[in-house]
Structure formats: C-alpha cells, structure tokens
C-alpha positions in Angstrom: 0.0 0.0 0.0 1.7 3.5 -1.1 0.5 7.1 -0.5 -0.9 8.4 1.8 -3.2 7.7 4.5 -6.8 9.4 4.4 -6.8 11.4 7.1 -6.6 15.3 6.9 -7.6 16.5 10.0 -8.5 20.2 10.4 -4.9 21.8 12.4 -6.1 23.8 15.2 -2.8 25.9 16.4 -4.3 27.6 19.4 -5.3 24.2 21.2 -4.4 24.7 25.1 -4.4 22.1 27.7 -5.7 25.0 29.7 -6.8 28.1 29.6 -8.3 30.8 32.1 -10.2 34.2 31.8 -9.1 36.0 35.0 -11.6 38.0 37.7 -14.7 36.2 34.9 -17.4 36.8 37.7 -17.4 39.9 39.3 -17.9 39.9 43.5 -21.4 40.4 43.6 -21.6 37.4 40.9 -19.5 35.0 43.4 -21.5 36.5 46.1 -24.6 35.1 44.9 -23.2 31.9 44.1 -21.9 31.6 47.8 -25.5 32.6 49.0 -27.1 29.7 46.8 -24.4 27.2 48.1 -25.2 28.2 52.1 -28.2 27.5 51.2 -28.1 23.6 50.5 -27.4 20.9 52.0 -23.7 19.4 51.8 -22.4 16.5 51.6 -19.0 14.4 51.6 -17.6 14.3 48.4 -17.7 11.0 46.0 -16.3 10.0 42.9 -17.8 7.9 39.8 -20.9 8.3 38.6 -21.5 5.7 40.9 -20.8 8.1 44.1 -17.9 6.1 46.0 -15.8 7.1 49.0 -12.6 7.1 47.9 -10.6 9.0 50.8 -7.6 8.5 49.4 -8.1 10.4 46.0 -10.4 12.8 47.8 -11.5 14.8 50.9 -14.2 17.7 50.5 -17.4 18.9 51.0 -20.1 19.4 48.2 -23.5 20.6 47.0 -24.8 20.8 43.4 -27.0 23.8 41.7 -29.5 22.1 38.7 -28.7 23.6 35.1 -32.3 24.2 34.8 -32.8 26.4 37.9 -34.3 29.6 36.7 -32.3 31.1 40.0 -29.1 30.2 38.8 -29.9 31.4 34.7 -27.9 34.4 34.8 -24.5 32.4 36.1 -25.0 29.6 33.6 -25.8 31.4 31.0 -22.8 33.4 31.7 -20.7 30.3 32.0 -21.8 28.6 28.8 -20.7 32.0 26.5 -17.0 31.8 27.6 -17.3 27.8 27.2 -18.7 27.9 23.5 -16.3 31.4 23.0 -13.2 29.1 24.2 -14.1 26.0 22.4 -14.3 27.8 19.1 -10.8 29.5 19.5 -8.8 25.9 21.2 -10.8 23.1 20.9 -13.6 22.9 17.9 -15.1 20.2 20.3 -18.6 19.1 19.5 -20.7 20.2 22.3 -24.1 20.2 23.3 -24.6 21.9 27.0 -24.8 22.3 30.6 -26.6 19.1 31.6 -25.0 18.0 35.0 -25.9 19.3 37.9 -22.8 22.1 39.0 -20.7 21.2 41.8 -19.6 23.9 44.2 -17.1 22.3 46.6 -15.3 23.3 49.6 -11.9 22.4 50.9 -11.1 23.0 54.2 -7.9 22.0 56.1 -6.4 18.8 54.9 -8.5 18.7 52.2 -7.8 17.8 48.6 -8.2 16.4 45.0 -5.6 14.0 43.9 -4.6 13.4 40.4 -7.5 12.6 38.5 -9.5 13.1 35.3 -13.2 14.5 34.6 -13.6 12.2 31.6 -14.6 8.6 32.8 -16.9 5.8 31.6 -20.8 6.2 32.0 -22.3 9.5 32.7 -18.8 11.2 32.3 -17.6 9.5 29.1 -19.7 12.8 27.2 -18.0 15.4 29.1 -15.9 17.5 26.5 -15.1 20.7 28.8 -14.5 21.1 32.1 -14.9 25.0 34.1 -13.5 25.5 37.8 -14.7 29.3 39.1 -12.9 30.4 42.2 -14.9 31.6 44.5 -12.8 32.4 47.2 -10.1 35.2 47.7 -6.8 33.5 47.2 -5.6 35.6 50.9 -8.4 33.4 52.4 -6.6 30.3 52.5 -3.1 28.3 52.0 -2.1 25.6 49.7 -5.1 23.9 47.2 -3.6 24.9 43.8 -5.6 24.0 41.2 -3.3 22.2 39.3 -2.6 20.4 35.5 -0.5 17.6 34.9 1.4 18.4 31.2 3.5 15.9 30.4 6.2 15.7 33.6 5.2 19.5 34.4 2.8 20.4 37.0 1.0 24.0 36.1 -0.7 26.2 39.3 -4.2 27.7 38.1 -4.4 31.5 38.8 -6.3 31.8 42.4 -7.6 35.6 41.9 -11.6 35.9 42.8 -14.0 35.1 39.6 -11.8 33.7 37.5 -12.8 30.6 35.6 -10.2 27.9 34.2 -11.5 26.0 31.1 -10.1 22.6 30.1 -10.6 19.3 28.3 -12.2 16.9 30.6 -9.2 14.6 30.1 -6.6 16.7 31.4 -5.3 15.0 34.7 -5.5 18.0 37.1 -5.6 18.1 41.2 -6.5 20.5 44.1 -3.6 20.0 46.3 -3.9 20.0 50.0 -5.6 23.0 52.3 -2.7 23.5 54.6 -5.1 26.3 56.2 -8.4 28.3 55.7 -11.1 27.3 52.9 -11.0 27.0 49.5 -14.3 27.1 47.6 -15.0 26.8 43.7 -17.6 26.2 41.5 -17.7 23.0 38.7 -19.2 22.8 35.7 -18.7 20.0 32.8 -19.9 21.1 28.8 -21.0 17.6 27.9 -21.4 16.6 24.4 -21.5 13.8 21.5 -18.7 11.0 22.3 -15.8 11.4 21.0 -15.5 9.9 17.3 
C-alpha cells in the first residue's frame, strides 16, 4: 500500500491544555453563588458516577446547583458563553450543554483532589469541557492549587476571585492539599457527543 493515508484532520494551532479568563465573575456574581451554596445541604464528596468514597483520592465537602434552575440562569448562561467562545478559539469540540448538575465544593484544612481526570466511563464519558470558578479570595486560604498535569510539568491555576479555568475533561489536574483556611470553587462539565 503507497500514498498516503486518508486522514486530513483540520490543524487547530491555538489548542491549550488549559486556559483561564481571570476575575470572569465579578464579586457580587460570586456573592450570589456563595448565598445559593449556604443555602443547600452538603455532603462528603464521592467519585464515579456511581458516588464512592474514595478518601484517598479525595476529601471535601459538596453541593450541586441544577442547570435548569431559573435562579441560577444568569451564572450559567454566563458560563456557557465563555465555554462555546473558548471552544471555538482551542478546541472545535462538539458540544451540546450544561446538563449535570454544577458542583460547588469546599476544601477546608487537609482537604484535597488527587490526580485525576473528569472524563470517565458512564455518565462522564460525554463530558468534552471542564470550568473550575474560584470563589474564594486567594488571601483566604493556603495551599489547594488548582493544578494540570502536562507531560512531567505540573502548572498552578491563577487563584484571583472570579476567575474561571477551562479545560478538556481529560486533562489529569488536582487540588492539592488546604494547609489552612477554605478554599471554595464552582464546577461545571460542557457535555457533548462521544468522541469519534
């Protein structure tokens, strides 16, 4: 067999393992989402769509806000522009929406994220995007980088109030340990088609 093979995929040069927009949400914007997460109940965090305790990969506490919550419009509608604004200019995913339930989570001391990735079997194998909003002032608290996992180099997320990081949901990233204060942020996942 001679020539070449037929692939000609489209070359996207801006493609980023991550990206952020810094200070996104204003304070009265991350205000409001604080007031809607003292509002509901909390719970230990689990991993898998199948919601196991897995203590050794992660300690936090978490609530979720639906997509479909008129109360919440404004934020996720805010949240999906920069998601489809992002994917156009790094990713040309194919994307569909906001259809999980967001995750607002909060670490206190000794709390943390290992290694891990978004994009899983079941319910998770459609997530294409993944949005982390910091919701609390980075003077608030020690340790609990946000951090990627490129190749053998481990990159910090910027900690400044409203600003939301935007990555592919296969990225491995962690929240390192709370060595004091709290550290809350807000989840989303852009879900879409599987990848093909």
């Amino acid at each position: 067999m001679s020539g070449k093979l037929p692939f000609n995929p489209p070359q996207l040069s801006q493609f980023m393992d991550a990206c952020w927009v810094e200070s996104y949400f204003t304070k009265d914007e991350v205000a409001l989402i604080l007031k809607a997460y003292e509002s509901k109940v909390k719970s230990a965090a689990q991993v898998a769509d199948e919601g196991l305790d897995m203590p050794d990969l992660r300690k936090s506490t978490v609530t979720f806000l639906e997509p479909d919550d008129a109360e919440h419009n404004p934020i996720i509608h805010k949240l999906a522009q920069l998601a489809i604004q992002v994917n156009q200019q790094r990713y040309a995913f194919d994307l569909s929406g906001i259809y999980e339930p967001l995750q607002i989570a909060q670490y206190d001391s000794d709390d943390f994220f290992d290694w891990h990735a978004d994009f899983s079997n079941d319910q998770a194998s459609t997530r294409k995007l993944s949005l982390s909003v910091q919701l609390s002032e980075p003077s608030s608290y020690e340790g609990g980088d946000l951090q990627f996992k490129i190749n053998t180099n481990e990159i910090n997320a910027p900690k400044s109030l409203g600003t939301v990081v935007i990555f592919p949901s296969f990225i491995q990233h962690r929240v390192t340990p709370i060595t004091s204060g709290s550290r809350k942020s807000l989840v989303a996942w852009i879900t879409g088609p599987h990848f093909k």
